[in-house]
N, C-alpha and C positions, 0 to 999 in steps of 0.2 A: 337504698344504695344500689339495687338492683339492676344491672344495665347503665345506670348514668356512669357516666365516665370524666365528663365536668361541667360546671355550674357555675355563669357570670351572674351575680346579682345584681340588677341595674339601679342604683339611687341617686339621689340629689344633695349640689351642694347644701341646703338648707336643713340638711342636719347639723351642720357645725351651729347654725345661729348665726348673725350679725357679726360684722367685724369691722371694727372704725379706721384702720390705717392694717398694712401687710397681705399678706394671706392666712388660708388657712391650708396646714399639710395633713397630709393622714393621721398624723398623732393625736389632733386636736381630740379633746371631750364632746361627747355632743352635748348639745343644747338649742334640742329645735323649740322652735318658739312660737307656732302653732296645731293645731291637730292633725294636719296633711303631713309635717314636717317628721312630727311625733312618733305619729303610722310609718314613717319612711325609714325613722331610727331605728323603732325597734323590727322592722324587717330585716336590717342591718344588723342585728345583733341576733335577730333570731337566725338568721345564713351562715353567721359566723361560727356559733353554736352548733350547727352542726361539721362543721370542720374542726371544731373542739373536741366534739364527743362521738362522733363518729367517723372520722378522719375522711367527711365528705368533700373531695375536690373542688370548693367552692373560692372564686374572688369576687373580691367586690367592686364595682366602679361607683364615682362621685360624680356626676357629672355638672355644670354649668347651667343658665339656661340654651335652648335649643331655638333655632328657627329653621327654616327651609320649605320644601313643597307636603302637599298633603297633611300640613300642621291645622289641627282642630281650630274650627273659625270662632270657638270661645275667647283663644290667646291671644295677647297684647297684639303681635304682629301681624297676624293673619287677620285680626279683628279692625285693626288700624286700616287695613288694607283695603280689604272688600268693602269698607264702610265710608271710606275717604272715594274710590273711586264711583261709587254710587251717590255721592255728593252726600253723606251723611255726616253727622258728628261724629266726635267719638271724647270717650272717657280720660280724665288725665288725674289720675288720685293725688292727695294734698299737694304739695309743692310741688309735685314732678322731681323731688330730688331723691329717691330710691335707687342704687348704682347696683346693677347686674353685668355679670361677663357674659358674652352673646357667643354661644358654638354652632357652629353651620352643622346640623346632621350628617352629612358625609366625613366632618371630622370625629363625631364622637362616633359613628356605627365604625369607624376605622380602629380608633381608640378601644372599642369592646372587641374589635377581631384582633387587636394586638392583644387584648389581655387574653380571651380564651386559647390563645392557641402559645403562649410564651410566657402570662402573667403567673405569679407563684401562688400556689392553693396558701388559703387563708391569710391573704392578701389584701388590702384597697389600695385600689390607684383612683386618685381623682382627673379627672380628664377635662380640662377648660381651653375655651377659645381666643384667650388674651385680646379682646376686644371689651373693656370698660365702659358704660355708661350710664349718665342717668336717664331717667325715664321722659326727663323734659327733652332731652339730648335726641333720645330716640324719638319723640315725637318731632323733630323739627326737621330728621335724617326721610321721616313717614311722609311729614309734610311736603317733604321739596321732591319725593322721587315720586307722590301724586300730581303734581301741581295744586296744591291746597294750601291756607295759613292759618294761622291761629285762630281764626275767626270759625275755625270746626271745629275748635278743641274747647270741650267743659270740664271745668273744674269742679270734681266730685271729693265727698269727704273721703278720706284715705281709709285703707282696709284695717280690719284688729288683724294685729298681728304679723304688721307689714315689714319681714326687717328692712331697717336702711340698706344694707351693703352686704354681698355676699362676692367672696374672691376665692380661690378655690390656688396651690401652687401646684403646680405640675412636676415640680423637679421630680419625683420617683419614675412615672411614667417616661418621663421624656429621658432619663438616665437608663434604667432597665429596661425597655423598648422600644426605644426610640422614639418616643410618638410626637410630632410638632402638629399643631391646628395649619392646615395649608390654604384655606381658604379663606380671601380675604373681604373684612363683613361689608365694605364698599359695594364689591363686586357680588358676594354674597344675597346680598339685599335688593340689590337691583335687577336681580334672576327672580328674586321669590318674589315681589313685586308683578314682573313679569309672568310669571309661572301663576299666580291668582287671576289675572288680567285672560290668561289664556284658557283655565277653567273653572269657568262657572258655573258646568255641571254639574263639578261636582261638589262644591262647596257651596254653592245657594240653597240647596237642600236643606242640608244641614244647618242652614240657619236660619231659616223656616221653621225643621221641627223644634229646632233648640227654645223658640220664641212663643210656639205652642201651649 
């Protein structure tokens, strides 16, 4: 505790686990549903723990999935991206019917500067960007802002451990900080599209060594 004064813990919504219809709000139980998720929970609990028993000024945030620039050329969209505009394939797991909410990074780094500086110690807020979809969805959103079609997309076996659906409710955040997602994924998408188109210094590298 020495000198810290306070402590956002940053995690994901895939500690709640899958959810077939609603959201899910801060109360929920976890139940992540594989080892990434697992590792994420109990960081969550291990952050919490310490504003339990040492009354360390710590909150937590939940966040969404994320896109925007500088995003690792591993992930869905950045991967979609640089791979479609160099005329390549790319990967579409079983049906393409896994539903993620998409948050622009400038919404959620907004969302962690409203919690550290307003949000209440030993707290979560989960922070999402109300934009739903499935992954077939987003690939056809990938397709049409490269000029590409289906005819790039394979069909590979889905992942262990893939949940279907993850929805995250915002009400506490957007009630106690006001915080709304302002950017919208239309316009969102068609910058970060843009913004890989415009560097590929820096992200071809990287996917060179990744393939290494």
């Amino acid at each position: 505790r020495s000198g810290l004064k306070r402590f956002v813990h940053v995690s994901t919504d895939e500690v709640y686990g899958s959810i077939a219809e609603g959201s899910w709000d801060e109360q929920r139980p976890l139940e992540p549903n594989s080892p990434y998720s697992a590792s994420k929970a109990g960081s969550d609990l291990l952050a919490r723990s310490y504003f339990r028993t040492h009354g360390l000024n710590v909150s937590i945030t939940r966040c969404s999935n994320n896109y925007g620039p500088y995003h690792f050329p591993e992930k869905v969209i950045p991967l979609f991206v640089t791979n479609l505009i160099d005329d390549k394939h790319v990967p579409l797991y079983g049906e393409g019917n896994n539903i993620r909410d998409w948050l622009h990074v400038d919404d959620h780094t907004r969302g962690i500067a409203m919690v550290l500086t307003r949000g209440r110690a030993g707290e979560i807020y989960n922070i999402g960007g109300g934009t739903e979809l499935t992954n077939k969805e987003l690939t056809q959103l990938l397709l049409d802002a490269t000029g590409k079609d289906w005819s790039y997309v394979d069909r590979v076996t889905d992942r262990l451990g893939h949940d279907l659906r993850y929805s995250v409710d915002i009400s506490k955040i957007r009630a106690e900080l006001g915080y709304e997602p302002l950017v919208p994924f239309e316009q969102g998408l068609a910058d970060v599209v843009q913004w890989y188109r415009d560097n590929r210094a820096w992200w071809e590298p990287l996917k060179v060594r990744a393939a290494l």
